[in-house]
N, C-alpha and C positions, 0 to 999 in steps of 0.2 A: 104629576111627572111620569112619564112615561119611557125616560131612559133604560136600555136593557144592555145587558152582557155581552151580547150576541147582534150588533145594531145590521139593518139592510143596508147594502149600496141603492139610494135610490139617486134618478136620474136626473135630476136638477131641484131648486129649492119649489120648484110649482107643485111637485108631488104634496110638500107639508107646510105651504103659503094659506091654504085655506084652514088649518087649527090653528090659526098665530094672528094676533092682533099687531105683537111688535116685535124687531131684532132687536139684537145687542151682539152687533156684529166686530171682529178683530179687524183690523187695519193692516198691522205689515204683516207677511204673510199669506192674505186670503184678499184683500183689494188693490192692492201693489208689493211688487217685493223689492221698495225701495229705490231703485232708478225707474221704471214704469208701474204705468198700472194692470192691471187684468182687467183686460175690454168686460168680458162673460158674467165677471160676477157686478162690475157696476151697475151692466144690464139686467142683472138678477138683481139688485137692492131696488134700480128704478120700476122694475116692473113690480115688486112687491110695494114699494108706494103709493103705483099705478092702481094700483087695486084695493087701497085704501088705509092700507097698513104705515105703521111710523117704523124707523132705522135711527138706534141711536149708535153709534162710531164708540166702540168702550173701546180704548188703548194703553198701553203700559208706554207709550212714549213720555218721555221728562222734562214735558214742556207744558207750559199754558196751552189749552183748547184752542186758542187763537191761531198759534205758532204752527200747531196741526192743521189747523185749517187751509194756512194760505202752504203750508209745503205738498198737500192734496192740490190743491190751484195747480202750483206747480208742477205737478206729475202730470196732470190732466185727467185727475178724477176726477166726473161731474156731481155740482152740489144735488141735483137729481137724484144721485145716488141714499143720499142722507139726511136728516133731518137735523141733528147736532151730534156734537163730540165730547163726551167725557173720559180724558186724562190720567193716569197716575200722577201727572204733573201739580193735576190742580189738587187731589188730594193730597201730595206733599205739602204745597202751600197752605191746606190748611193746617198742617201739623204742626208747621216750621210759625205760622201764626201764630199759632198756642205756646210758642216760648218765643215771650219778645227780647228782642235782644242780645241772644242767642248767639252767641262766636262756633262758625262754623270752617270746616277745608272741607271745598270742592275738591271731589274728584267724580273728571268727566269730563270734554270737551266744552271747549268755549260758545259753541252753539247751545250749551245748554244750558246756560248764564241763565237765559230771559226768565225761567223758574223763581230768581230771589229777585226782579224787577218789582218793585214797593214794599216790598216786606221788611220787616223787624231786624234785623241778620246782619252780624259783623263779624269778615271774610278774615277770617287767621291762616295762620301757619298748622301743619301736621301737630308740632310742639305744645302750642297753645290754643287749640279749639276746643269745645265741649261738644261738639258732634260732627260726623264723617258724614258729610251729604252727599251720595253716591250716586251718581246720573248715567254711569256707564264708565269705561276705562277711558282714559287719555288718550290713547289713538289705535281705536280700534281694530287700526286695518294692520297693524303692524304688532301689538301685545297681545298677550294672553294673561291669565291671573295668574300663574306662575308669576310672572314679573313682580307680584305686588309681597309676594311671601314675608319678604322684611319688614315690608309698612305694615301687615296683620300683625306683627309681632310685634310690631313699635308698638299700634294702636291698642292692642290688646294688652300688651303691660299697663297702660294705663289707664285701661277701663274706658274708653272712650267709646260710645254706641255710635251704630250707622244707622243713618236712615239713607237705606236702598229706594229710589225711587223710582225705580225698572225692575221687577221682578224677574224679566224673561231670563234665559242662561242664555240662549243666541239666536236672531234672525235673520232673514233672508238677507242676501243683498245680491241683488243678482241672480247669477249661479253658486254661490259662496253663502257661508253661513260663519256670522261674525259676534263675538263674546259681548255681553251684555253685561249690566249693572248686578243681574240675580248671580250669574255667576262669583260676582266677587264675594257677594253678601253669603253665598253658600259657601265661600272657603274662609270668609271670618266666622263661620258657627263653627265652621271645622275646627279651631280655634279657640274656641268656646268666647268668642266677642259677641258682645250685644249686638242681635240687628233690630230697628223698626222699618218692616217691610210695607209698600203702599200697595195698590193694584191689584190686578188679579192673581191672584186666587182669591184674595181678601175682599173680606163685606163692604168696607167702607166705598170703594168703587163702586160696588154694584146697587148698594141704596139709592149712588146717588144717582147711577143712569135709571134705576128703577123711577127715581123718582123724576125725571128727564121725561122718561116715558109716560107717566103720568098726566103730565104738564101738554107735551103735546098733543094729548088725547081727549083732554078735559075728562076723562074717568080716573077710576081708581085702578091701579093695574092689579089683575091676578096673574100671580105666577104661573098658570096654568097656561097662560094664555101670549105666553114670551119664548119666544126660542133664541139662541147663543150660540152663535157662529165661531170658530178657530180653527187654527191647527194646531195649539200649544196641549199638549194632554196634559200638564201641569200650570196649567196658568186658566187655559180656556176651557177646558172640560171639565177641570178641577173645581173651577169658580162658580162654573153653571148648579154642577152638585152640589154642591156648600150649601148655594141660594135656592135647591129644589127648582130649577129651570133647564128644562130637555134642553139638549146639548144637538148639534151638528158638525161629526168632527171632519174637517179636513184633511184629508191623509196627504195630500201633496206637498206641505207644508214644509216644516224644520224636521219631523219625525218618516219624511217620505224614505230613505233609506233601509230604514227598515221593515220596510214592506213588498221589497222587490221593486221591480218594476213600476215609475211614478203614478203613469197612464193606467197599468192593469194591475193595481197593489193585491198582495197576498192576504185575501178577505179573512183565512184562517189566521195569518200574521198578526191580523188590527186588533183581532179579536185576543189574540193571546195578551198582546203589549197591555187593550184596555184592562182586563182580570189581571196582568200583574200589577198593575197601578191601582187597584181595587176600585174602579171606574167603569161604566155606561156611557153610550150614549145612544138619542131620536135614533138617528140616521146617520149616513158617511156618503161623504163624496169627496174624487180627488180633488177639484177643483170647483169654487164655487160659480153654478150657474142657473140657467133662470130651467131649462130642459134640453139636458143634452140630446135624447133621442132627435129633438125636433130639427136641433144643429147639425149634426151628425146623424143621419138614417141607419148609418152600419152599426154604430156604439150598440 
């Protein structure tokens, strides 16, 4: 691993395509930001294909692999782009597996149902469940976790654990940046309420795209030889280091604010935010692409 303190702006992913056999690249954020996609880096995952390398899709979204898949259709991300998709979805599902049975309250949006499609899991009241399965807020575009302060305290008088299965605090949408499942799970610790977090930052995600990667390579993967794409510095750069896997952060991201300018971010900035977060990373670029000089002559 080759992550450092101090990482370069290099100028598209073609500079560090030839150390890397595979990605484990983030989805919202850095391939669409949720109503579209980003033309530049699809063509930067096809062209790392193109050249013989595998792309697995690691995502904190709270849905089956599948459900990811055809909402990518839908944007107009091409399967070019990708090789497969592994979820915090589907690692919730195995957890919620591992207790059959299970009296659960959603909270989260109704698109985020398709998670307990065959499973073990009988849908209670706040009152009466044995776990808080947490897929994001009720309506994201309008609450914040402040809203939920009462239910922490309901929930937490009774000792009821969460299983968060979106780690992120908020991504893109758009131009807008919108509160996520991590966030609420960060204000029931506040709390002192059990959580069971799935996804990135955590191992269990990353074995299993590791072992994704494996599979479509027919080798054995060395982590030497993986680079991990985001812009989350607590979810995607965080995860990369966990698993000893160089890192390429995205600064244009959810953390672009703080770097000035999104296009020309404050290189001394990125560098401060990474050593406060006691974190590295490879390289940095705003935005994922295949070479910007070759797009742009003046960049």
């Amino acid at each position: 691993m080759v992550n450092t303190a101090n990482p370069p702006l290099v100028s598209g992913l073609a500079d560090l395509a030839p150390l890397y056999r595979g990605l484990l690249c983030d989805v919202w954020g850095v391939i669409h930001d949720g109503s579209s996609p980003h033309r530049p880096a699809t063509e930067a995952l096809t062209a790392f294909r193109d050249g013989g390398g595998r792309v697995v899709l690691i995502t904190n979204a709270p849905r089956p692999r599948e459900a990811v898949i055809e909402m990518l259709d839908r944007l107009g991300v091409p399967r070019s782009a990708y090789d497969s998709v592994v979820t915090s979805g589907d690692t919730a599902r195995a957890e919620l597996a591992a207790r059959p049975g299970v009296s659960i309250y959603h909270v989260g949006p109704d698109r985020d149902l398709p998670i307990y499609f065959g499973l073990d899991v009988v849908f209670a009241d706040e009152d009466n469940c044995d776990l808080i399965s947490c897929t994001g807020l009720f309506d994201d575009e309008n609450e914040t976790p402040d809203d939920y302060s009462e239910s922490f305290d309901r929930w937490q008088a009774r000792g009821v654990p969460m299983l968060c299965v979106n780690p992120d605090i908020v991504v893109e949408r758009g131009e807008r940046l919108v509160w996520c499942a991590g966030a609420l799970a960060e204000r029931y610790r506040e709390r002192n309420g059990k959580t069971i977090i799935v996804g990135k930052p955590y191992a269990a995600i990353y074995d299993v795209a590791l072992s994704e990667l494996g599979r479509l390579s027919g080798l054995a993967i060395d982590k030497g030889s993986v680079l991990a794409i985001g812009d989350g510095i607590d979810t995607d750069v965080r995860g990369a280091a966990g698993q000893g896997i160089d890192a390429l952060f995205i600064t244009g991201g959810i953390h672009s604010q703080v770097f000035g300018p999104r296009e020309r971010p404050d290189i001394a900035a990125i560098h401060a935010y990474l050593a406060t977060a006691g974190l590295g990373a490879r390289a940095l670029l705003v935005r994922l692409v295949w070479d910007q000089t070759a797009s742009n002559p003046a960049a």
